[in-house]
C-alpha positions as CSV (number, residue, x, y, z in Angstrom):
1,X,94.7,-1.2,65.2
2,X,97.6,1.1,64.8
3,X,99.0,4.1,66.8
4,X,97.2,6.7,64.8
5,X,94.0,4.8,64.9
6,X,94.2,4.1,69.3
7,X,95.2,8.1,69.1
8,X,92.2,9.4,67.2
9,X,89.8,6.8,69.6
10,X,91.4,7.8,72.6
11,X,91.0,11.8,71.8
12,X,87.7,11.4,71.0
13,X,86.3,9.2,73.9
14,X,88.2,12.1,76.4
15,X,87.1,15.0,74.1
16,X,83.4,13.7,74.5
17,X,84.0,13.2,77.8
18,X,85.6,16.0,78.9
19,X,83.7,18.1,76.9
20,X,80.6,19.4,80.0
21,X,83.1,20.6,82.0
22,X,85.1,22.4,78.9
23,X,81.9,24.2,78.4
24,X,80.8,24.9,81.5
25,X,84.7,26.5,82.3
26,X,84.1,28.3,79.3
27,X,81.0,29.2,79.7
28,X,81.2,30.6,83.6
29,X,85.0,32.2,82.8
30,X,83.3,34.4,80.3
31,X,81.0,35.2,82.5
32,X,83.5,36.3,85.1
33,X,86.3,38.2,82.9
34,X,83.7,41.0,82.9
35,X,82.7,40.7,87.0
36,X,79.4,39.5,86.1
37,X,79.4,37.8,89.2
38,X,80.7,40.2,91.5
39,X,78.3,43.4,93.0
40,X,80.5,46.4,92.8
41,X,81.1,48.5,95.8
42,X,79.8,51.7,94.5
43,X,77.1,49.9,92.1
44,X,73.2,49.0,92.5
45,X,74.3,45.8,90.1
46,X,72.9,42.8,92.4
47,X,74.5,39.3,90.2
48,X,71.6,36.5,89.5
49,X,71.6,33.5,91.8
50,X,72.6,31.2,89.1
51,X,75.5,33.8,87.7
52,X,76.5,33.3,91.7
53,X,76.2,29.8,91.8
54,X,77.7,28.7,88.6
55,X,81.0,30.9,89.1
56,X,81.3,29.3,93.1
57,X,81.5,26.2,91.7
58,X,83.9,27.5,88.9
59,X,85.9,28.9,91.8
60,X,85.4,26.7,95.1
61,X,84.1,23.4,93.6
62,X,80.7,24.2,96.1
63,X,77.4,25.5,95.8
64,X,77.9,26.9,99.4
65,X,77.8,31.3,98.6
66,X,79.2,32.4,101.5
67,X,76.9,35.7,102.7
68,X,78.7,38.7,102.3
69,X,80.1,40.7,106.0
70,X,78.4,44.4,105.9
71,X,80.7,47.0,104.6
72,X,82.0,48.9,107.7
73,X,81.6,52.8,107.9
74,X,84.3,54.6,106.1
75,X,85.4,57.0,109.0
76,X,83.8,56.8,112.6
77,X,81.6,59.6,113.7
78,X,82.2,61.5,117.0
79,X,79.2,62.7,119.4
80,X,78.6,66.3,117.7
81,X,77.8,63.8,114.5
82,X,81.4,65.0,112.7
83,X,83.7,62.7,110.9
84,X,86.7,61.9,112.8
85,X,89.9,62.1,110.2
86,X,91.7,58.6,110.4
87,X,94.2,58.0,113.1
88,X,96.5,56.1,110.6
89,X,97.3,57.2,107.3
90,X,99.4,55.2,104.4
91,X,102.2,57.3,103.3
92,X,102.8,57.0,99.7
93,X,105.6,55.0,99.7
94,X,106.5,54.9,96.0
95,X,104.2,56.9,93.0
96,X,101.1,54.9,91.4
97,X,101.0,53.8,88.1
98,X,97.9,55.1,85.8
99,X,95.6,52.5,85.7
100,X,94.9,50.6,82.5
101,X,92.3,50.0,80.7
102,X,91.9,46.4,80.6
103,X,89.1,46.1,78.2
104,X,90.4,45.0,75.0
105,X,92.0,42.1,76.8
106,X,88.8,41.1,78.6
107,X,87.4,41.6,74.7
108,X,90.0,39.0,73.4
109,X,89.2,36.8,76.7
110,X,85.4,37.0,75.7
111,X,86.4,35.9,72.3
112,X,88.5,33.0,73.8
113,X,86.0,31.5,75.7
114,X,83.6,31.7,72.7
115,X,86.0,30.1,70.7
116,X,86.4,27.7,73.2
117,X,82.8,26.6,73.8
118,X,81.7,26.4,69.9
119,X,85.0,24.6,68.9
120,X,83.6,22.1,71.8
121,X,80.2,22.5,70.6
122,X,81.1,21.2,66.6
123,X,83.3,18.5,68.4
124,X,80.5,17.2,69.7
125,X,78.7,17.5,66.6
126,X,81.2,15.6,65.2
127,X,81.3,13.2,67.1
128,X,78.0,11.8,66.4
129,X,78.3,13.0,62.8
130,X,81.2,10.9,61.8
131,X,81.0,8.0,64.2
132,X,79.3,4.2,64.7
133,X,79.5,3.7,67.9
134,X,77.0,6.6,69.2
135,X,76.1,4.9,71.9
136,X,79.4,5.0,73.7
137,X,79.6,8.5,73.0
138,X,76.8,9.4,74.6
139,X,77.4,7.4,77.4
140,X,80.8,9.3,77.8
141,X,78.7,12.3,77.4
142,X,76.5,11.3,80.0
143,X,79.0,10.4,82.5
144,X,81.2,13.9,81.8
145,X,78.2,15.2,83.4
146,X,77.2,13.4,85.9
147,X,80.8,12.6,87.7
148,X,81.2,16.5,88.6
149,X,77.7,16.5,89.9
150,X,78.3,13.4,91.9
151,X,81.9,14.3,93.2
152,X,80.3,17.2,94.5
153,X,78.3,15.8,96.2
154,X,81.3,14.4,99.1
């Protein structure tokens, strides 16, 4: 076996190995360049338990979704039921920038991640397509996801 032969073997056992958690990355960073797993402050938008599940383990490697603190009250109230004005106030210190709109980058982000996961999806395709040994494909494939659910598990 030559170089370029052991090259093109060894890309494509780690591709089809790797290739679970390339999707799931790709799939659950999509998901989170446009907050989708985030409630806003000032929003009724309540994220689905698996949005919230897949991007903690995206983030913190757990399924443990630590429960949110309650929002305190914005100014405390005195006994005739007023607002009291806050006792410490941030001076400006320097002027604010206008904020940006950061939706075209989020677009190109979104399309990214697409890219990502089809390119990884026709891989796989591939894969099977083109090659004799299926069966240790799939056994790579296999083991991409079952070693992150395992190693989890500790």
């Amino acid at each position: 076996m030559n170089w370029l032969q052991f090259f093109r073997k060894t890309h494509l056992y780690i591709g089809v190995f790797t290739a679970p958690a390339i999707l799931f990355f790709a799939l659950t960073g999509a998901l989170q360049t446009f907050s989708l797993h985030e409630s806003a402050r000032d929003s009724n938008y309540k994220p689905p338990q698996w949005i919230l599940l897949l991007a903690q383990i995206h983030k913190k490697q757990t399924t443990q979704i630590p429960v949110r603190k309650a929002q305190p009250q914005s100014a405390p109230v005195n006994a005739a039921g007023e607002k009291k004005p806050d006792e410490k106030r941030a001076e400006p210190s320097a002027p604010t920038q206008p904020k940006r709109n950061a939706l075209p980058l989020k677009i190109f982000f979104l399309i990214v991640a697409l890219s990502l996961f089809l390119s990884t999806l026709s891989g796989l395709y591939l894969a099977w397509k083109y090659r004799r040994d299926r069966i240790l494909a799939t056994a790579l494939l296999l083991a991409g996801i079952l070693v992150p659910i395992l190693l989890m598990q500790f």
